[in-house]
N, C-alpha and C positions, 0 to 999 in steps of 0.2 A: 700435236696438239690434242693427244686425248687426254680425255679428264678435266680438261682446263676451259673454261669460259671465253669465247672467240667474244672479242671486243667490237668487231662487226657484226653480227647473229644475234649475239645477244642469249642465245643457247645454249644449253651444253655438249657437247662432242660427243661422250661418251652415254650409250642406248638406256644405263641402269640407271643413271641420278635423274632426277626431276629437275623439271624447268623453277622450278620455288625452292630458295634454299629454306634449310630445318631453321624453326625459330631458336633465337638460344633461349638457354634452360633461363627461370627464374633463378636468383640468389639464391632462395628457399630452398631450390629444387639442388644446386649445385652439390656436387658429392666432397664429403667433407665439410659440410655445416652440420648443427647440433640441432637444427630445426625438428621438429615433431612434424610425424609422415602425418598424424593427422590434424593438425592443424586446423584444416579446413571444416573438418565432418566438425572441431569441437564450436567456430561459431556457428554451426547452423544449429546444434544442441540449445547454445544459449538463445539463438532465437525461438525458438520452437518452448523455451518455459518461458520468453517474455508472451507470446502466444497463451499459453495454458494460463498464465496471469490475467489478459484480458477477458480471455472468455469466462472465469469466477468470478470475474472484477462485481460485475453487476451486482451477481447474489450475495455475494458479501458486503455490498453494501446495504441491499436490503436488509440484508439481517442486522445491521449496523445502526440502522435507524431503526427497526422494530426493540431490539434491546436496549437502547437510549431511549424510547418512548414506553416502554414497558415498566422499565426499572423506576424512571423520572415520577410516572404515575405512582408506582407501587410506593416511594416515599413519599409523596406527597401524603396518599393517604394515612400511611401511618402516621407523618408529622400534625396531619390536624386532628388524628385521633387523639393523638397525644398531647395537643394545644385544647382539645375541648376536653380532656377527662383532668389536665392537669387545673383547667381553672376553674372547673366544678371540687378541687379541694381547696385545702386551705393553704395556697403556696402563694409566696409573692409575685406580684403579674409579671415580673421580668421572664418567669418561665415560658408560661404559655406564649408571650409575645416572642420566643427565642423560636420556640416551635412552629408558632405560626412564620415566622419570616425561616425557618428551613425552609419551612414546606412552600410554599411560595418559588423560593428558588429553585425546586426541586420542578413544580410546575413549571415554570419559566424554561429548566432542562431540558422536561418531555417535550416542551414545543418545539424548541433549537430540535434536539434529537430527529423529530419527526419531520421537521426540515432541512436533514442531512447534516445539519452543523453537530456531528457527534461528538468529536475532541472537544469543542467548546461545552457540550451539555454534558459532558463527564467532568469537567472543569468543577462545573456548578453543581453539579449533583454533591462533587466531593465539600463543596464551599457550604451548601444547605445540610448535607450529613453533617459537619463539622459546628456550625451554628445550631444545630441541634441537638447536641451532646454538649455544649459549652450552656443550653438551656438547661439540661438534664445536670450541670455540676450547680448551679443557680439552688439546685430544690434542696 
């Protein structure tokens, strides 16, 4: 009976084997798959950028609302510079009113913007640039 497992004991016979048989290999691990040895180390890679994602997460959003709130301002003010100098000449009011309603939108941007809604205040910034040069073909 050496070597062999006594069905009474419950042991092994033999002094070199252990009382716990070896686990069997994973599939993965079996010899003769195409598996990649590292495997393992590649998802913790991908965790470790979804990681390095969160922690920029913030600051890019910050900066995400300061340039929608930046930018949103910065046309505005052009648009009503350009709604006040264009109806101090002699052009028909559709202009200046094209300009003023950019700019307006453009404001309305920088709020969204500075309220984190930046996809939508890029939206409108493009919508008030565009109503703004469609004023600008009017003259």
């Amino acid at each position: 009976m050496s070597g062999r497992i006594s069905s009474e004991a419950g042991v092994h016979d033999a002094p070199h084997e252990s009382a716990h048989p070896a686990p069997h290999p994973a599939p993965s691990d079996a010899p003769g798959t195409d598996a990649p040895e590292d495997a393992h180390e590649d998802a913790y890679v991908h965790e470790d950028e979804d990681e390095d994602a969160y922690e920029d997460g913030p600051s890019d959003a910050r900066r995400a609302r300061w340039t929608a709130t930046g930018a949103g301002a910065l046309l505005t003010t052009a648009g009503l510079a350009a709604a006040v100098l264009r109806a101090l000449d002699s052009v028909p009011p559709l202009v200046p009113l094209a300009y003023a309603c950019g700019a307006s939108g453009c404001a309305l941007a920088a709020v969204l913007g500075s309220r984190g809604r930046t996809r939508r205040a890029l939206w409108l910034m493009i919508a008030g640039t565009a109503l703004m040069a469609v004023g600008d073909q009017f003259d």
